[in-house]
C-alpha positions in Angstrom: 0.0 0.0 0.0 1.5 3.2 -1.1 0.3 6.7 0.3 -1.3 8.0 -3.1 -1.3 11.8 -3.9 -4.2 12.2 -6.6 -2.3 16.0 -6.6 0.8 14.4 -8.6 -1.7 12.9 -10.8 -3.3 14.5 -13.8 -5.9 12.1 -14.3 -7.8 13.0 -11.6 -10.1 16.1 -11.9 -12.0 17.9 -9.5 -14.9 15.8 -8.9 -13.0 12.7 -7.7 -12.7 15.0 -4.2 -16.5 14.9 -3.6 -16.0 11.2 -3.8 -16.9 9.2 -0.4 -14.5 6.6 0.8 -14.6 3.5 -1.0 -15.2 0.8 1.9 -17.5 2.4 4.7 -18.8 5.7 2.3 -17.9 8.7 4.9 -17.1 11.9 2.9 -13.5 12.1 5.3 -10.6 10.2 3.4 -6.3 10.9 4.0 -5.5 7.9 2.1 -6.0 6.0 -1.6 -5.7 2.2 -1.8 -3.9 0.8 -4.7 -6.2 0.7 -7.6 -6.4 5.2 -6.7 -10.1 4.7 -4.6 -10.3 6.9 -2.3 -10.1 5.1 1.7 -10.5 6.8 5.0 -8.2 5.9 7.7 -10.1 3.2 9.5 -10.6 0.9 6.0 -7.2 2.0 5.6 -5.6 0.2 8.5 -8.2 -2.4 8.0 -6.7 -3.0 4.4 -3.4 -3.0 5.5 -3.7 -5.4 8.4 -5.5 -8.2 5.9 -2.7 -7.9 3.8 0.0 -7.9 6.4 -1.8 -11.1 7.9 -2.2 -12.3 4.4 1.9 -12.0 4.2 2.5 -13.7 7.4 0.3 -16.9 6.0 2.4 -16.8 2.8 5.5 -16.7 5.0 4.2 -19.2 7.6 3.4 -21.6 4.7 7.3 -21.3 2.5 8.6 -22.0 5.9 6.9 -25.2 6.8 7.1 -26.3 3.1 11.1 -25.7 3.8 10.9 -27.9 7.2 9.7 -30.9 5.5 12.1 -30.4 2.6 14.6 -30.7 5.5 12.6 -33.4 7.0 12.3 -35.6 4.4 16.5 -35.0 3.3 17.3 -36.2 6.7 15.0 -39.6 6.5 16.4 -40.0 2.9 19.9 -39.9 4.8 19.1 -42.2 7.6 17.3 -44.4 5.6 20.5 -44.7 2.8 22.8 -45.3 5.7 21.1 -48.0 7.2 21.0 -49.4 3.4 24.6 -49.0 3.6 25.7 -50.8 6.3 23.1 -53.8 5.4 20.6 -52.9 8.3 17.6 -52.8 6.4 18.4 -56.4 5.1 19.1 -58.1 8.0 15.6 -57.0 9.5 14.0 -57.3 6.4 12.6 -53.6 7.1 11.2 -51.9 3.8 10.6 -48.2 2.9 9.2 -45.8 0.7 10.2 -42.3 0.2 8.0 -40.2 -1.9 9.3 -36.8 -3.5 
């Protein structure tokens, strides 16, 4: 979210002033969401959080799809050096790793 100035911008002519906020429709507005609607405050902070929580889920799932990346290179590991030393033979123990 960027702080618009509709000022900079020539596209926008008088009229858009008289327009209400875009989310809750009060006349008072300091802020312009991305797309140039006009936002008061409030639906401001409001838009912000949801996309600040909607960041933190993105996040919060890479990491866990990293962890069992790293999980499953580790039982790969284990599971190749008890292959190695004939373990797995001896005990007649099977396994599957899926990628």
């Amino acid at each position: 979210m960027n702080r618009f100035n509709p000022l900079e911008d020539k596209r926008f002519e008088e009229w858009w002033f008289d327009l209400p906020c875009s989310h809750c429709k009060k006349r008072d507005y300091d802020f312009f969401d991305e797309e140039g609607r006009p936002l008061c405050e409030k639906c401001y902070n409001k838009l912000l959080h949801r996309k600040e929580k909607r960041q933190m889920r993105n996040f919060k799932h890479a990491l866990d799809r990293e962890k069992e990346k790293i999980r499953r290179k580790e039982a790969r590991q284990f599971y190749e050096i008890l292959a190695g030393s004939g373990l797995l033979k001896d005990y007649q123990i099977g396994f599957v790793i899926l990628d």
